[in-house]
C-alpha positions as CSV (number, residue, x, y, z in Angstrom):
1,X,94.0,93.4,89.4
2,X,95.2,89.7,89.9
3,X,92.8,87.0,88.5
4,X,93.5,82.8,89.0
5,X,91.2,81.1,87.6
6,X,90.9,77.4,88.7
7,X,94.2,76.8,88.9
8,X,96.3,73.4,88.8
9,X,99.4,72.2,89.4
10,X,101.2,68.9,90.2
11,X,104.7,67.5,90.5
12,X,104.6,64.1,90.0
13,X,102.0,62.5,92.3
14,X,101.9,66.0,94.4
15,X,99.1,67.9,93.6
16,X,100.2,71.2,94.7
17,X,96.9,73.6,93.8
18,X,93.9,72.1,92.7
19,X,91.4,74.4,91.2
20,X,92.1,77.2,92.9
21,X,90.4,80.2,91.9
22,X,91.3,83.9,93.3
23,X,90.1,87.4,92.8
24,X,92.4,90.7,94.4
25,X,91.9,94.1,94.3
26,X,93.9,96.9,94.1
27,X,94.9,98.0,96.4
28,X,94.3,95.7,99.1
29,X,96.4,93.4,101.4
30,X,94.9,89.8,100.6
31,X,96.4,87.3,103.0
32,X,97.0,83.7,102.0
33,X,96.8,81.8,105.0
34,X,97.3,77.9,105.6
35,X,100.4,75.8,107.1
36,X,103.1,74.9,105.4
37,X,103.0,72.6,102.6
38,X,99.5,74.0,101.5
39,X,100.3,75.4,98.0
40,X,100.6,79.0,99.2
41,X,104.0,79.5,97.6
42,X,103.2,77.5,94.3
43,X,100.3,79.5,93.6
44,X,102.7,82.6,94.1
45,X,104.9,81.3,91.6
46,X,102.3,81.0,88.9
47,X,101.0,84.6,90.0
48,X,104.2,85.9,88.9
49,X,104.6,84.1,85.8
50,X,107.6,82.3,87.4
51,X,105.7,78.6,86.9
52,X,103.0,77.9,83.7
53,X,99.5,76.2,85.4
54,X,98.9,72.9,83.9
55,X,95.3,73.7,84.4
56,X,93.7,77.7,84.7
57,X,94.2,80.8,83.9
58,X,96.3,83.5,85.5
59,X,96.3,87.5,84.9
60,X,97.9,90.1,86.6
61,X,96.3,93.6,85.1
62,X,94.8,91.3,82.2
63,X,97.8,90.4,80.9
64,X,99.4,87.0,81.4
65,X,102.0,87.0,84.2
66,X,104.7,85.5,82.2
67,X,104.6,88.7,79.6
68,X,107.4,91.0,80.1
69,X,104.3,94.2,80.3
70,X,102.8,92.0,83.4
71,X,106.1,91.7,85.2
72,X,107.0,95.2,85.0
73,X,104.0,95.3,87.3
74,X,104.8,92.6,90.0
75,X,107.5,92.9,92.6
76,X,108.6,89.2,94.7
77,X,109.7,88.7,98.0
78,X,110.3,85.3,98.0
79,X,110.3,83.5,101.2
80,X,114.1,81.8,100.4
81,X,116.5,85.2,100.5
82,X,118.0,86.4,97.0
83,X,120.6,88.2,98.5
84,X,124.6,88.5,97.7
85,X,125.9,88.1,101.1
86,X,129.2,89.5,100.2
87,X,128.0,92.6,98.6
88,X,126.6,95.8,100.6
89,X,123.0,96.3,101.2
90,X,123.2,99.6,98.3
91,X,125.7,97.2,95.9
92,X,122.9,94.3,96.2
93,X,120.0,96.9,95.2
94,X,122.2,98.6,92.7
95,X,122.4,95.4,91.0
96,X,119.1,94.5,91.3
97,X,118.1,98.5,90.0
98,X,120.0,97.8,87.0
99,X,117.8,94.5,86.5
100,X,115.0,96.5,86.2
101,X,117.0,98.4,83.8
102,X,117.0,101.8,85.6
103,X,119.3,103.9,85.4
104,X,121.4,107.1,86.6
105,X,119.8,109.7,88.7
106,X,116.7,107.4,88.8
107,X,118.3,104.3,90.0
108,X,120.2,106.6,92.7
109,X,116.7,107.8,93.4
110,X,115.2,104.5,93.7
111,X,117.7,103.3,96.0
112,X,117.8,105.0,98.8
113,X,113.8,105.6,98.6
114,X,113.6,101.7,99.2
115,X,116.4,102.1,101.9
116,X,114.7,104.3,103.4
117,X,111.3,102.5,102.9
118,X,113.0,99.2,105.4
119,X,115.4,101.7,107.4
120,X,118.3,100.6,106.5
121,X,119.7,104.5,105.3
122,X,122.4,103.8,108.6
123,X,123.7,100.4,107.3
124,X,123.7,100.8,103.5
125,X,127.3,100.3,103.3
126,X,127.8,97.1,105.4
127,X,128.1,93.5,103.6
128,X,125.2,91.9,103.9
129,X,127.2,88.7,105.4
130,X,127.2,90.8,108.7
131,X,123.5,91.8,108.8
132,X,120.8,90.3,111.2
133,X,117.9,88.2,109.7
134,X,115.4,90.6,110.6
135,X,117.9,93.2,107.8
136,X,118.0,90.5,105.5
137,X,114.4,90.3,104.7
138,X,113.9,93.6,105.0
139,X,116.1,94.6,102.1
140,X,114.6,91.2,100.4
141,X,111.6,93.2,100.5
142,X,113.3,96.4,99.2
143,X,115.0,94.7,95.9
144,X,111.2,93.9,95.7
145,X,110.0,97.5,95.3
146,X,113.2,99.4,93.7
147,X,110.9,99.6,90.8
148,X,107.4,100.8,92.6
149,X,105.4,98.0,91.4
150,X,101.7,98.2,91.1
151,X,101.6,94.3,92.9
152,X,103.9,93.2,95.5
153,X,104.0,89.2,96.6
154,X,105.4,88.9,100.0
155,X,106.1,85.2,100.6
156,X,106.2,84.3,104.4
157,X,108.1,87.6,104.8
158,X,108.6,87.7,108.3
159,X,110.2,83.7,108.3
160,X,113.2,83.1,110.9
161,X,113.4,87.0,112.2
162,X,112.6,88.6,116.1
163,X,109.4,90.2,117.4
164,X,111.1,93.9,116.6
165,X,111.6,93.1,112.9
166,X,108.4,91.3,112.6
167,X,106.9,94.6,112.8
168,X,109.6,96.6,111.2
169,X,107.4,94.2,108.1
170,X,104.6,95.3,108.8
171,X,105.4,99.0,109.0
172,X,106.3,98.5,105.4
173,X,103.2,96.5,104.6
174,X,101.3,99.5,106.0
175,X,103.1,102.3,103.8
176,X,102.9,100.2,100.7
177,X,99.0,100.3,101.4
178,X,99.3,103.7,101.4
179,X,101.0,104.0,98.2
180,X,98.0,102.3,96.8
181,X,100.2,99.2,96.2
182,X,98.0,95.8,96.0
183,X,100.1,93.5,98.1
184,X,99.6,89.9,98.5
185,X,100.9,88.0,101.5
186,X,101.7,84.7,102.1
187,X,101.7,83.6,106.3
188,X,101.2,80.5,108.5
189,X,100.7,83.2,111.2
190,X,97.3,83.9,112.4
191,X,97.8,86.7,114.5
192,X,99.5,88.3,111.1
193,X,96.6,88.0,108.9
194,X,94.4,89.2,111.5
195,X,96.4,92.4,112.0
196,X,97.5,93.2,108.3
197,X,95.1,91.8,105.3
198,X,92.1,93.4,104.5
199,X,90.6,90.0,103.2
200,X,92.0,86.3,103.2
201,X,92.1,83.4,101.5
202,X,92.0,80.2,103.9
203,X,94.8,77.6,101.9
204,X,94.8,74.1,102.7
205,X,95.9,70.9,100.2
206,X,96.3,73.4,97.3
207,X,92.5,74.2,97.8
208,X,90.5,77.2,98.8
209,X,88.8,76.8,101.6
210,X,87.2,80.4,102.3
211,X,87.8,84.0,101.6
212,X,86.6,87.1,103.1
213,X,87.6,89.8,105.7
214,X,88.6,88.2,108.7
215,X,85.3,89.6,110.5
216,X,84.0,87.6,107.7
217,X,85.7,84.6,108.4
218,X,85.6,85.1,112.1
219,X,81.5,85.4,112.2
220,X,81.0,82.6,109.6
221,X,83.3,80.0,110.7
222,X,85.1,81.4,114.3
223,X,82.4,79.4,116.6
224,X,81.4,81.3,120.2
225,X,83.3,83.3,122.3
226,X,84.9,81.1,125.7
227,X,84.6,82.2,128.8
228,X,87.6,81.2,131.6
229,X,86.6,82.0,134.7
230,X,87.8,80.7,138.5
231,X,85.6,81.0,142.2
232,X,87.0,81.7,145.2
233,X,87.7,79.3,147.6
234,X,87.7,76.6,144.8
235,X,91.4,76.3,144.8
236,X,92.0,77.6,141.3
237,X,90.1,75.4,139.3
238,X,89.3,76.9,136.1
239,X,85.6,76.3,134.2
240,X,84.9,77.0,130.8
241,X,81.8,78.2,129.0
242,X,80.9,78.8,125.5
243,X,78.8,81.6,124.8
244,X,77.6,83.6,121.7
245,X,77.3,86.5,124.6
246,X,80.4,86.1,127.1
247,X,79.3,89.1,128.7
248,X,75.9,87.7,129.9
249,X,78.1,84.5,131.0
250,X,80.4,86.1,132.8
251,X,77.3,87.8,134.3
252,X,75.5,84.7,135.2
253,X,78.8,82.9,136.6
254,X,79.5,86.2,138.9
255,X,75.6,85.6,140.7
256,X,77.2,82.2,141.4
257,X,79.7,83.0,143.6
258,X,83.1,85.7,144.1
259,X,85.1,85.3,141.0
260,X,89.1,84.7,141.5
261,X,89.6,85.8,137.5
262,X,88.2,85.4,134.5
263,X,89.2,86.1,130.9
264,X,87.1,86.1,127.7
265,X,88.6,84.7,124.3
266,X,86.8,85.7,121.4
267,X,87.1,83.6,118.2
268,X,90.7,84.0,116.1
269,X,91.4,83.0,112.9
270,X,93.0,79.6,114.3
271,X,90.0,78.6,115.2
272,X,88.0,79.1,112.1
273,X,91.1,76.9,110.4
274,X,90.6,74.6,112.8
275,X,86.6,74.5,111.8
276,X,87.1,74.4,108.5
277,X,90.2,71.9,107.9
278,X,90.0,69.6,111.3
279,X,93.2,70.8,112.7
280,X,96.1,73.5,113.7
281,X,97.8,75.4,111.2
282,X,100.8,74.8,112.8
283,X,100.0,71.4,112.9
């Protein structure tokens, strides 16, 4: 479906992706996860045709991305809003329908399937000057879809919006899956990849750093479980134990003595960034 093959690119001095290589399936979510600055939306922009590597190869469906028959496939979200603020949320995809150069019944049709794809059927008719962020980037991602694209790039989609529209997003991600859409999602949010890709690309200094399923990445590079526990009668003091089997820990702290609380943490995707690159991702 979507091939880069060691990819470069610079600005000036910046070396924004440096030989980065990708392979996605259709019809899977592939996460690309790393903080901000790591090349993640550059190497979306060459994806879609929107920026020529100085180094690499890219193909979308074989063809190369900047060729109108590859971009009929590929839908954007992009991370910065393209959005008419004083037009309604049907006039902005409307216009954007007629970009894709439907027409009539169809682009009617289309419409108010992708308004009804982010729920926003009930505010159609408001300007989008009055609408919440969460509404925003949900009919960001709508414009994306109006003409059902085989690919859809979702650049830090759920950027600057609350905990209800955050998954409002990935209600949609889910139903595009189910379409059999291939989406591609862009995140600095662990707890996000975890939840919605099926595999992911670890992103750091333009560079790959791993891919797999995050079970994958979790098993290979998450470290041991930890195990918090506190004792009675110790005044709340916490100890802290690594263990590849937590549950034989906690078993071997409870023949110690009455336990106050304890919690296991299991290995996250934060902290197999943090083996691979040396830090947070938020860092």
């Amino acid at each position: 479906m979507i091939r880069l093959e060691s990819i470069g690119k610079s600005f000036g001095r910046v070396r924004a992706v440096d030989g980065l290589s990708l392979h996605i399936n259709a019809g899977e979510v592939f996460g690309l996860l790393g903080p901000n600055g790591a090349g993640k939306t550059t190497t979306i922009s060459i994806a879609t045709g929107l920026l020529a590597p100085d180094e690499g190869t890219a193909r979308v469906h074989g063809h190369d991305p900047r060729l109108a028959g590859a971009r009929r496939a590929i839908g954007v979200a992009p991370q910065s809003l393209a959005l008419y603020d004083e037009l309604t949320g049907r006039e902005n995809l409307d216009f954007f329908a007629a970009i894709y150069n439907l027409h009539g019944s169809e682009r009617a049709e289309r419409v108010q399937e992708a308004l009804t794809l982010v729920t926003l059927v009930d505010r159609q008719h408001d300007r989008v000057q009055g609408y919440s962020g969460g509404m925003k980037r949900r009919l960001n991602l709508a414009a994306a879809v109006l003409h059902r694209p085989a690919v859809v790039f979702m650049d830090e989609p759920t950027a600057g919006v609350d905990p209800h529209a955050r998954h409002a997003i990935f209600e949609i991600v889910g139903t595009l899956k189910s379409r059999g859409c291939t989406v591609v999602y862009s995140t600095h949010y662990m707890e996000e990849a975890e939840r919605l890709c099926d595999r992911v690309a670890i992103i750091d200094a333009g560079k790959v750093l791993a891919i797999d399923t995050v079970a994958g990445l979790l098993g290979r590079y998450g470290g041991q479980s930890v195990l918090e526990f506190s004792r009675d009668g110790e005044g709340g003091r916490v100890e802290r134990v690594e263990s590849a089997d937590p549950i034989a820990a906690l078993t071997q702290a409870a023949a110690g003595g009455r336990l106050q609380s304890a919690r296991i943490h299991g290995p996250t995707l934060e902290s197999v960034f943090l083996t691979l690159t040396g830090r947070s991702p938020r860092d």
